[in-house]
Backbone as JSON, one array per atom type, in Angstrom:
{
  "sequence": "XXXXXXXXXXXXXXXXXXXXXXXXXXXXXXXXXXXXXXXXXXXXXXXXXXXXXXXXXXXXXXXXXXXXXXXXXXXXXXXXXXXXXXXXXXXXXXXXXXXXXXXXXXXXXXXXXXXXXXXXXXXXXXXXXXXXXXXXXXXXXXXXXXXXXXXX",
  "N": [[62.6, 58.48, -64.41], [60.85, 60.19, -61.89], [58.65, 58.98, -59.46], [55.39, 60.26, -58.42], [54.56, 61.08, -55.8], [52.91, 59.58, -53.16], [51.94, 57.99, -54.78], [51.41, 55.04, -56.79], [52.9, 52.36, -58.92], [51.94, 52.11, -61.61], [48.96, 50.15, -62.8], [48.67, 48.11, -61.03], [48.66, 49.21, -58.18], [46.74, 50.74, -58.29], [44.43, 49.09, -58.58], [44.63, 47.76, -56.41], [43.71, 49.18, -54.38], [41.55, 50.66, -55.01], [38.51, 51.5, -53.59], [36.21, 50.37, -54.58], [36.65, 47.43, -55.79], [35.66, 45.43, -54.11], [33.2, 45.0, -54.76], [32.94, 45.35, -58.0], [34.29, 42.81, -57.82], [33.04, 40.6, -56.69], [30.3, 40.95, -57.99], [31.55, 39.72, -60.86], [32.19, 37.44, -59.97], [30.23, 36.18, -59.05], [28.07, 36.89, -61.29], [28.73, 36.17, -63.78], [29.66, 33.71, -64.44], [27.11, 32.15, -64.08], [25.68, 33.81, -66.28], [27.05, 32.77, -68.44], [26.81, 30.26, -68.41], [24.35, 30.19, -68.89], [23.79, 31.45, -71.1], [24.67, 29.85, -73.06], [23.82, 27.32, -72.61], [21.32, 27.83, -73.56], [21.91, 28.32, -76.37], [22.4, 26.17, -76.78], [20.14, 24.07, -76.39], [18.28, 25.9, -77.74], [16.15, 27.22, -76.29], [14.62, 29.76, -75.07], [14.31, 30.12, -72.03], [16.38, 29.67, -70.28], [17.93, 30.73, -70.94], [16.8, 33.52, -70.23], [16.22, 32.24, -67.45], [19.53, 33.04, -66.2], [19.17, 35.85, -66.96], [17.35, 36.69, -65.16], [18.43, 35.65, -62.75], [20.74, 36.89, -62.34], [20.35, 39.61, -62.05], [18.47, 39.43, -59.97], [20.7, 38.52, -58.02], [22.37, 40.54, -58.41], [20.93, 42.91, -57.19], [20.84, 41.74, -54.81], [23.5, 41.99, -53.58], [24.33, 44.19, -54.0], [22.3, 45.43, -52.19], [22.96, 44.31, -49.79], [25.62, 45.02, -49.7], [25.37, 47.98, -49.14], [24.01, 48.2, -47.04], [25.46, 47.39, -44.91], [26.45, 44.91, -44.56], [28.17, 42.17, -42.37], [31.13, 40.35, -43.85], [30.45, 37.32, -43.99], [27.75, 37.29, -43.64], [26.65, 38.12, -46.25], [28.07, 36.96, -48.53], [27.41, 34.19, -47.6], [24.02, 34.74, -47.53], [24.01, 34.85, -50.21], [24.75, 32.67, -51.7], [22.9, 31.25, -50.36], [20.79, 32.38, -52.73], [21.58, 31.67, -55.09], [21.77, 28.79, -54.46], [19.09, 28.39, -54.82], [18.79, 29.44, -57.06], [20.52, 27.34, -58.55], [18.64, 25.29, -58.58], [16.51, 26.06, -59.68], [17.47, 25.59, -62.52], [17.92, 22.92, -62.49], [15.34, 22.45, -62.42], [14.45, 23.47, -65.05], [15.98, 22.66, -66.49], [15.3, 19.29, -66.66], [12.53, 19.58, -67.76], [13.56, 20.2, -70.14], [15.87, 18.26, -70.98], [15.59, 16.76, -73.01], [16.56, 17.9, -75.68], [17.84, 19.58, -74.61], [20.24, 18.1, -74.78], [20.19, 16.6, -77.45], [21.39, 18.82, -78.84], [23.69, 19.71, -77.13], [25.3, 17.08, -78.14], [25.5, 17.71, -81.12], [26.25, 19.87, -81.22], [28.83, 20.34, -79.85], [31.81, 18.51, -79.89], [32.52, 15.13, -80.03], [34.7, 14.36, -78.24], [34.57, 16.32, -76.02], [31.71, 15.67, -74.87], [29.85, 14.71, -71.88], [27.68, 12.83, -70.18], [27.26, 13.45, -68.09], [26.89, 16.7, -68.18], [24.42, 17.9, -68.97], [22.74, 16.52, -67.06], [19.84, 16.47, -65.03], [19.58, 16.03, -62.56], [22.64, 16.61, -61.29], [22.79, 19.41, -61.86], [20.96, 19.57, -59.49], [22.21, 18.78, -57.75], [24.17, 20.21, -57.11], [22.81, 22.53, -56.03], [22.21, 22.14, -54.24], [24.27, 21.17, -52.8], [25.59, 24.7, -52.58], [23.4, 25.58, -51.02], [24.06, 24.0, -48.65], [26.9, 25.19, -48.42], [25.54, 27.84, -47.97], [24.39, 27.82, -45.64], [26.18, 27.39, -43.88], [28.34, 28.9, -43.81], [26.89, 31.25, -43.22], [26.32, 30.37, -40.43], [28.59, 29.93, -39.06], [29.47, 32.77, -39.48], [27.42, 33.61, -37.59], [28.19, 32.28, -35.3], [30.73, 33.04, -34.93], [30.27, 35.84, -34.23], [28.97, 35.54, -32.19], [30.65, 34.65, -30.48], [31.93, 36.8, -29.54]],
  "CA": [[61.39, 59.22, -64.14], [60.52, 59.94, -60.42], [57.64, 58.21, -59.23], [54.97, 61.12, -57.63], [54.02, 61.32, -54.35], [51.87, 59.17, -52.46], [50.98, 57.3, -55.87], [51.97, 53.47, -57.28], [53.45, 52.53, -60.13], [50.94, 51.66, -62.38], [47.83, 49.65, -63.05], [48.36, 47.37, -59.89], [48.53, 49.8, -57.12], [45.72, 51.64, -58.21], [43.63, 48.65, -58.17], [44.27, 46.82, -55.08], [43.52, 49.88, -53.26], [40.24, 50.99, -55.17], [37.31, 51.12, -53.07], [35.37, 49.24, -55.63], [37.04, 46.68, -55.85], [35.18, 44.13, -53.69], [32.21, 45.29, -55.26], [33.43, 44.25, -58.79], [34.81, 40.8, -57.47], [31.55, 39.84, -55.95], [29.9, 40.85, -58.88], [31.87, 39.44, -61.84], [32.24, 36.58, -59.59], [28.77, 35.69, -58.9], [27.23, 36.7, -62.4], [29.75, 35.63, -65.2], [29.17, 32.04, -64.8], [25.3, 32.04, -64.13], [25.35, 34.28, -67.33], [27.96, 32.07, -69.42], [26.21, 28.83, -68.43], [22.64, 30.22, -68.59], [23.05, 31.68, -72.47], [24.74, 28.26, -73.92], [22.58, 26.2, -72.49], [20.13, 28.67, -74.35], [22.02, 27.85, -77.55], [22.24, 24.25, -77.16], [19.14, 23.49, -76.48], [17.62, 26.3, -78.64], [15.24, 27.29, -75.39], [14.82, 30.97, -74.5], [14.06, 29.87, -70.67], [17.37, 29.19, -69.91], [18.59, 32.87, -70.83], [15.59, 34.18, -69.16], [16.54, 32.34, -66.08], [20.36, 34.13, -66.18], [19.25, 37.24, -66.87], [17.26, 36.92, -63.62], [19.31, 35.14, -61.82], [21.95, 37.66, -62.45], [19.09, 40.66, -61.72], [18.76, 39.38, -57.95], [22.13, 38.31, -57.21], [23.1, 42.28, -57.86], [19.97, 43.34, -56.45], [21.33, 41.44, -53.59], [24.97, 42.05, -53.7], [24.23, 45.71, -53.83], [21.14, 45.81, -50.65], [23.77, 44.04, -48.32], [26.74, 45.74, -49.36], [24.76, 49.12, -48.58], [23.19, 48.05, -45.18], [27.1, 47.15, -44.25], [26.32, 43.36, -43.99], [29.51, 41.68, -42.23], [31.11, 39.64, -45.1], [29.79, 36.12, -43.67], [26.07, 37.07, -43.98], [26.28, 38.47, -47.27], [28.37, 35.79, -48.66], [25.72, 33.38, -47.29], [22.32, 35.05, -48.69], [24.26, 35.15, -51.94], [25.41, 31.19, -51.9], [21.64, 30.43, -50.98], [20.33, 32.46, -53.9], [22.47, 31.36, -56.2], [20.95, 27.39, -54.67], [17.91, 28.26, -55.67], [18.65, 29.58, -58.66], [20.13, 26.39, -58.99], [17.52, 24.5, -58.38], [15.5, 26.35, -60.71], [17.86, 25.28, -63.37], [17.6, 21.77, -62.5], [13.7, 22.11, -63.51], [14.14, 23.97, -66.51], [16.82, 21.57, -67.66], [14.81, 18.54, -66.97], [11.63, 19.64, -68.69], [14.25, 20.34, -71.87], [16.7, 17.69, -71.16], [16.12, 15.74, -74.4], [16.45, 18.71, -76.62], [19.26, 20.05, -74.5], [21.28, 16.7, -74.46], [20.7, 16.54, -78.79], [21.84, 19.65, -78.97], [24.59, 19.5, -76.72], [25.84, 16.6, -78.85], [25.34, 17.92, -82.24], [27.27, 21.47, -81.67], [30.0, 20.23, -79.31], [32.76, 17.34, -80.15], [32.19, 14.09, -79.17], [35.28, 14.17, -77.42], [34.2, 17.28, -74.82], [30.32, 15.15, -74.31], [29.65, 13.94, -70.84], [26.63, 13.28, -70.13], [26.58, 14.93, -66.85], [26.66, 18.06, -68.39], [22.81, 17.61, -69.23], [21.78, 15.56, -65.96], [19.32, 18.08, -63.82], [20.63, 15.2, -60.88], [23.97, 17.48, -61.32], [22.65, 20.57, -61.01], [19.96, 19.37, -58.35], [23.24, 18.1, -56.54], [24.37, 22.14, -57.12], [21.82, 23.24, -55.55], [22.16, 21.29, -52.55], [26.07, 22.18, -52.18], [25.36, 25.93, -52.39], [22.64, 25.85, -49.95], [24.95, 23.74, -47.44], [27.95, 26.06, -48.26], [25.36, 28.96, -47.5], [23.64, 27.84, -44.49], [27.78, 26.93, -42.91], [29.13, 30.52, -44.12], [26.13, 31.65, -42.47], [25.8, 29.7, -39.06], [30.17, 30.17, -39.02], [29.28, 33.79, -39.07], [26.66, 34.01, -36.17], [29.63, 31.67, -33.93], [31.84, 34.21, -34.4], [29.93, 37.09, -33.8], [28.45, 35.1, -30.47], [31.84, 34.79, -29.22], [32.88, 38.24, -29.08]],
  "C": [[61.04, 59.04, -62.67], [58.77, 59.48, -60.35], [57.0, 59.64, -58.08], [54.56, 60.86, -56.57], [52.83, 60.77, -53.84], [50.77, 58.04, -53.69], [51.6, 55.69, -56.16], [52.68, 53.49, -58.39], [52.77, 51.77, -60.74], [49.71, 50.72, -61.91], [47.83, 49.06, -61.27], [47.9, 47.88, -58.14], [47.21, 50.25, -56.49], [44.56, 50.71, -57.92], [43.59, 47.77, -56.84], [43.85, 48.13, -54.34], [41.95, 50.79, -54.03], [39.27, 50.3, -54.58], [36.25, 50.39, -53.98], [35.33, 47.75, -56.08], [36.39, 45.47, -55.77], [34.01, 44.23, -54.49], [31.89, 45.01, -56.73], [33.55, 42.84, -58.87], [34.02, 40.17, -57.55], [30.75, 39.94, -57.2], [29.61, 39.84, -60.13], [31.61, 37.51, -61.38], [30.82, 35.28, -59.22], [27.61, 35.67, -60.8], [27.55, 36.53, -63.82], [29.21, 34.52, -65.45], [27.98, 31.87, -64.97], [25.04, 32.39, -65.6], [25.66, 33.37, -69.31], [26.65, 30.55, -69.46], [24.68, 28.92, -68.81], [22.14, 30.72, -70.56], [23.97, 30.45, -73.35], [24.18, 27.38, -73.58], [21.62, 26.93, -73.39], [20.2, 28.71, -75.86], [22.08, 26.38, -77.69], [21.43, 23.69, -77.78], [18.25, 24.05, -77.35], [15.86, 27.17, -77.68], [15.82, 28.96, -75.05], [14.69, 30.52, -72.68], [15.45, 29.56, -70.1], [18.58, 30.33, -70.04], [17.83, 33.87, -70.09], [16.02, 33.69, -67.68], [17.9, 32.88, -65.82], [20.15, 35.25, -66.07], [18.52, 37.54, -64.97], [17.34, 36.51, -62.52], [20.27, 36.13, -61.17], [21.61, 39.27, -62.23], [19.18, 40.39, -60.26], [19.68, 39.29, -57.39], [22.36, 39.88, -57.01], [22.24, 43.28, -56.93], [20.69, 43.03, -54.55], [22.02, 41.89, -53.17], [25.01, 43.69, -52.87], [23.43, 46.39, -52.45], [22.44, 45.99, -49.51], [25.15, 44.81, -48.05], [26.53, 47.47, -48.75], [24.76, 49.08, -47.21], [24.64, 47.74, -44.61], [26.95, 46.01, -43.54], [28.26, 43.18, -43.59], [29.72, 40.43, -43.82], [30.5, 37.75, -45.13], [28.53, 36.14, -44.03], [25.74, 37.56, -45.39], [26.84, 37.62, -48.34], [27.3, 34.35, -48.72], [24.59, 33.26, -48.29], [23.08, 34.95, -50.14], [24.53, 33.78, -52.32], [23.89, 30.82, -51.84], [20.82, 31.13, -52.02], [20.71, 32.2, -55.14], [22.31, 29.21, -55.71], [19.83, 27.66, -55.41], [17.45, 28.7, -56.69], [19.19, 27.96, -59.48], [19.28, 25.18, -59.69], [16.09, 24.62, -59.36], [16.0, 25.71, -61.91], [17.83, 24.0, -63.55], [16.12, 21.71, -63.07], [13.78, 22.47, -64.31], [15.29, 23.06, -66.93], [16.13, 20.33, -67.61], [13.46, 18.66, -67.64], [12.62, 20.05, -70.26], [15.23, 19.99, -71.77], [16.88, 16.79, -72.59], [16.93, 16.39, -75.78], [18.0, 19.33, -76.49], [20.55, 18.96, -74.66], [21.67, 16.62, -76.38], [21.62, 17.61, -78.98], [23.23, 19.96, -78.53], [25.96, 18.62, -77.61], [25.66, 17.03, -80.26], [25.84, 19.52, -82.41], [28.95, 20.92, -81.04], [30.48, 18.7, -80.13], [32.91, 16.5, -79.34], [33.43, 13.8, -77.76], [34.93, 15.0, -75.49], [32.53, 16.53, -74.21], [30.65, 14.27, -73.15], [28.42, 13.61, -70.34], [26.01, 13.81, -68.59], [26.29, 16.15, -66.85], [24.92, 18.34, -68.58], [21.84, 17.13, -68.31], [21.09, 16.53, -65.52], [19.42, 17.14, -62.17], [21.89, 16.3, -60.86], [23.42, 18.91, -61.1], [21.68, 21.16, -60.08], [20.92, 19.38, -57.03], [23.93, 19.63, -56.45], [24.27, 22.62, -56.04], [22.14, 23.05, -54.04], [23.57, 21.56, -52.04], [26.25, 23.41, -51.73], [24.49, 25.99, -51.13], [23.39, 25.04, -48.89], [25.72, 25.09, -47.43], [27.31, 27.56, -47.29], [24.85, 28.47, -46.43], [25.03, 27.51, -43.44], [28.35, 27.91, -43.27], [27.99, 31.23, -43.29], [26.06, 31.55, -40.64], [27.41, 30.09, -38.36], [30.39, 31.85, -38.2], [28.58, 34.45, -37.73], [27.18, 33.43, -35.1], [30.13, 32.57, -34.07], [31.47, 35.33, -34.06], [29.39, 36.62, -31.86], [29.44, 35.43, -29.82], [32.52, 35.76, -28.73], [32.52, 38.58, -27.91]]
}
């Protein structure tokens, strides 16, 4: 079978070269996990606040995602704003897990197998310490970005 003109051969072609692409990535990439982690913690513990903060966690990030990729942010500054909203979504999660760490910690142990229990998974120190990684990472993807644009 000849292969037509100016086309790929299947699935792979078509997507490395769809304009959408990054726009997906950034997406899936940013609001999978927030979403994954934000509605089992929400069964663990048995706490709607902890799906409520996903959903709008995962509401601003695209809100975001979507502003900067419009305005034709370079990929450093949009990168950035998206690492520090995604700290302080952190950071939010650190308070809503320590006002329902006891509940989330039974819970935790009483669905999962003792073998998978750590109890860092439950600390809101761990995802205080999150928080604080993301907002470095974003304020040094950020500051990285405005060196290299200086030096041109």
């Amino acid at each position: 079978m000849a292969r037509p003109a100016g086309r790929g051969w299947g699935w792979t072609s078509r997507v490395t070269s769809h304009p959408l692409l990054p726009w997906y990535a950034a997406l899936l990439g940013g609001i999978l996990p927030v979403l994954l982690l934000g509605f089992l913690y929400s069964a663990l513990a048995d706490r709607l606040e902890f799906a409520g903060w996903a959903l709008l966690l995962a509401a601003l990030y695209t809100a975001a995602l979507r502003q900067g990729m419009q305005a034709g942010w370079p990929a450093p500054r949009l990168a950035g704003a998206l690492a520090l909203l995604l700290a302080a979504g952190a950071a939010a999660f650190a308070w809503i897990e320590r006002t329902h760490q006891e509940i989330l910690d039974l819970g935790y142990r009483a669905v999962l197998p003792e073998e998978i229990y750590f109890p860092a998974a439950t600390s809101p120190s761990v995802a205080a310490a999150a928080a604080g990684a993301l907002a470095a990472a974003g304020m040094a993807i950020l500051a990285g970005g405005w060196l290299s644009r200086r030096r041109r």
